[in-house]
C-alpha positions as CSV (number, residue, x, y, z in Angstrom):
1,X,46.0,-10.5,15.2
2,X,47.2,-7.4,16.8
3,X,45.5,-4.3,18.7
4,X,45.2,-2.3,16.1
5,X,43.7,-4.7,13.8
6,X,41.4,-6.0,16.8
7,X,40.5,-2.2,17.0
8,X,39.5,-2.0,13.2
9,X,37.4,-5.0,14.1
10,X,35.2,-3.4,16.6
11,X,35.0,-0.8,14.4
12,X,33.0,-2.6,11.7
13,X,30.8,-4.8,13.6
14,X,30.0,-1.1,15.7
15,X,29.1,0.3,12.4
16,X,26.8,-3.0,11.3
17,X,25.6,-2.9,14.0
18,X,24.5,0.7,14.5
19,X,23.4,0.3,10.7
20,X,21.4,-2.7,11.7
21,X,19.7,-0.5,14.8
22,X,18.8,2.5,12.8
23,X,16.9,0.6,10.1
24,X,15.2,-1.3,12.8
25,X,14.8,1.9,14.4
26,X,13.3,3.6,11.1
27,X,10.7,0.5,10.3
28,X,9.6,1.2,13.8
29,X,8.7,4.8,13.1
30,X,7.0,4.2,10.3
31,X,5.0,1.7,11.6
32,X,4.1,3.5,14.5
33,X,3.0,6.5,12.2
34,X,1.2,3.7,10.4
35,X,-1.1,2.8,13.4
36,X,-1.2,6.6,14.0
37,X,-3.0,6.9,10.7
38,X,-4.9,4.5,11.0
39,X,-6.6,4.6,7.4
40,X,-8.5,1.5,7.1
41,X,-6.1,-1.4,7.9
42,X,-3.6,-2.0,10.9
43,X,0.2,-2.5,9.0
44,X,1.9,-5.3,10.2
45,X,5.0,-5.2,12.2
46,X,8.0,-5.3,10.6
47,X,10.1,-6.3,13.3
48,X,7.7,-8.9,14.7
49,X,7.7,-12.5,13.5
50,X,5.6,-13.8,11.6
51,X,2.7,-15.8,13.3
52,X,0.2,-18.2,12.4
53,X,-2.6,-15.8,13.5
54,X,-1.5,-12.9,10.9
55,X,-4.6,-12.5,8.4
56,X,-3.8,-13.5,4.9
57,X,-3.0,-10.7,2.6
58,X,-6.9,-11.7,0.7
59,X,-8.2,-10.8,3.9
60,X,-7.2,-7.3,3.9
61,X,-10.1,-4.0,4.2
62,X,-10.3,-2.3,0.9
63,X,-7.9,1.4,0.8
64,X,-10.7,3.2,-0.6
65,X,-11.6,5.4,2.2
66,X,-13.9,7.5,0.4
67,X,-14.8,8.4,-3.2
68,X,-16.7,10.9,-5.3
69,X,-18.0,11.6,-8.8
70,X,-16.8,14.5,-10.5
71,X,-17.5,13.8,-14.2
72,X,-19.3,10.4,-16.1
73,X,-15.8,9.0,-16.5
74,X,-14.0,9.9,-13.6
75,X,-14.2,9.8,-9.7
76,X,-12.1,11.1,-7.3
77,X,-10.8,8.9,-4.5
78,X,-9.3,8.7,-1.4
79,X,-7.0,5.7,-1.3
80,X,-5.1,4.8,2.2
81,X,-2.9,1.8,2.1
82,X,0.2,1.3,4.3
83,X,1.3,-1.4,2.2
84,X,1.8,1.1,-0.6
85,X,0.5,5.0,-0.8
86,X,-1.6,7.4,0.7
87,X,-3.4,9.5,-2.0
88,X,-6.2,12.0,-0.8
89,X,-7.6,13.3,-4.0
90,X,-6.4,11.0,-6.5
91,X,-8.3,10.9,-9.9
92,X,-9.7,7.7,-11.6
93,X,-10.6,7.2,-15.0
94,X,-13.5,4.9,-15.8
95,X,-11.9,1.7,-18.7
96,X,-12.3,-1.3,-19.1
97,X,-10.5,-4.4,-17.5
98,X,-7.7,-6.6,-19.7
99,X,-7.5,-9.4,-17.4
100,X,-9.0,-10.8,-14.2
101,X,-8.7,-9.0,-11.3
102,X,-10.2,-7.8,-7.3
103,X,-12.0,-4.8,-7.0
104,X,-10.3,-2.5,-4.3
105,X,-13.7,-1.4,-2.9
106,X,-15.5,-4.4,-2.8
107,X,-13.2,-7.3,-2.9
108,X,-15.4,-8.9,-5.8
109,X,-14.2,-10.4,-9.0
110,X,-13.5,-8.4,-11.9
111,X,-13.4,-10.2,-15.2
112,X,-12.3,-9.4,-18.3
113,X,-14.2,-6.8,-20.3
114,X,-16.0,-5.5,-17.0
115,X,-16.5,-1.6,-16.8
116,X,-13.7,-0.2,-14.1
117,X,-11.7,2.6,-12.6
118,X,-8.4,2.6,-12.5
119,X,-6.1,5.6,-11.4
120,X,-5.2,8.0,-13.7
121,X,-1.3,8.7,-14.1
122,X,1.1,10.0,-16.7
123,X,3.8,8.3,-18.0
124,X,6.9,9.7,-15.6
125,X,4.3,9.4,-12.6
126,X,2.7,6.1,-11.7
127,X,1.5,6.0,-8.8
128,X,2.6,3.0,-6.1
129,X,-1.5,1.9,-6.8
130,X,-2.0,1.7,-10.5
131,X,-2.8,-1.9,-10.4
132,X,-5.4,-1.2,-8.4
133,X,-9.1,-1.4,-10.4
134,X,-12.4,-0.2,-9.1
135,X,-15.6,-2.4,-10.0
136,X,-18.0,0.7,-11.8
137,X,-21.0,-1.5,-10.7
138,X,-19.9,-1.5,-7.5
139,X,-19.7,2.1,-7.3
140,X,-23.1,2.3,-8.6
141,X,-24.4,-0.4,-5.6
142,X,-23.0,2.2,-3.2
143,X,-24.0,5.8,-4.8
């Protein structure tokens, strides 16, 4: 191996590793805006290691920061989950569930046939929480 082809060696591992640093770099910023914004959960790192004290994902606070009702059939919500999207007025539709499920707002079971919420989204838009459900009663428990 010669000069010039040691030369185009440190080139490459240079470049993986400067590719390697700025996606390190880039999960660090947006974890740090993560614990910025609070919302309702803290993100995990995702630099860190994994540890044996990390909560299990069950265990996680419910991204419904706040809701309101604007019509019988729909609410309007504030979802905040660093896991997935931040949405501050986002419309949900009242249905009903196909299959078993966890209510976002009150970590409960949902069954089958249960009266929900789910968002509301069109076809070329769905957003990052659609399978997210809502128990109706327990909107009711908290109105």
């Amino acid at each position: 191996m010669d000069s010039t082809d040691a030369d185009r060696w440190q080139r490459v591992l240079t470049t993986l590793l400067a590719a390697c640093w700025y996606r390190e770099s880039a999960a660090r910023a947006a974890y740090s805006f993560a614990r910025a914004n609070r919302c309702d959960t803290e993100p995990p790192d995702p630099i860190a290691p994994p540890t044996s004290a990390a909560r299990p994902p069950t265990s996680r606070v419910p991204a419904v920061r706040h809701w309101e009702r604007r019509t019988g059939s729909s609410i309007e919500v504030s979802w905040c989950d660093p896991a997935s999207a931040n949405y501050g007025e986002q419309i949900w539709t009242k249905g009903v569930a196909r299959r078993r499920c966890t209510c976002a707002l009150s970590g409960s079971t949902i069954e089958s046939g249960d009266a929900i919420y789910r968002p509301k989204y069109t076809r070329g838009n769905i957003p990052a929480n659609a399978d997210q459900t809502i128990l109706a009663a327990a909107l009711d428990s908290q109105s």
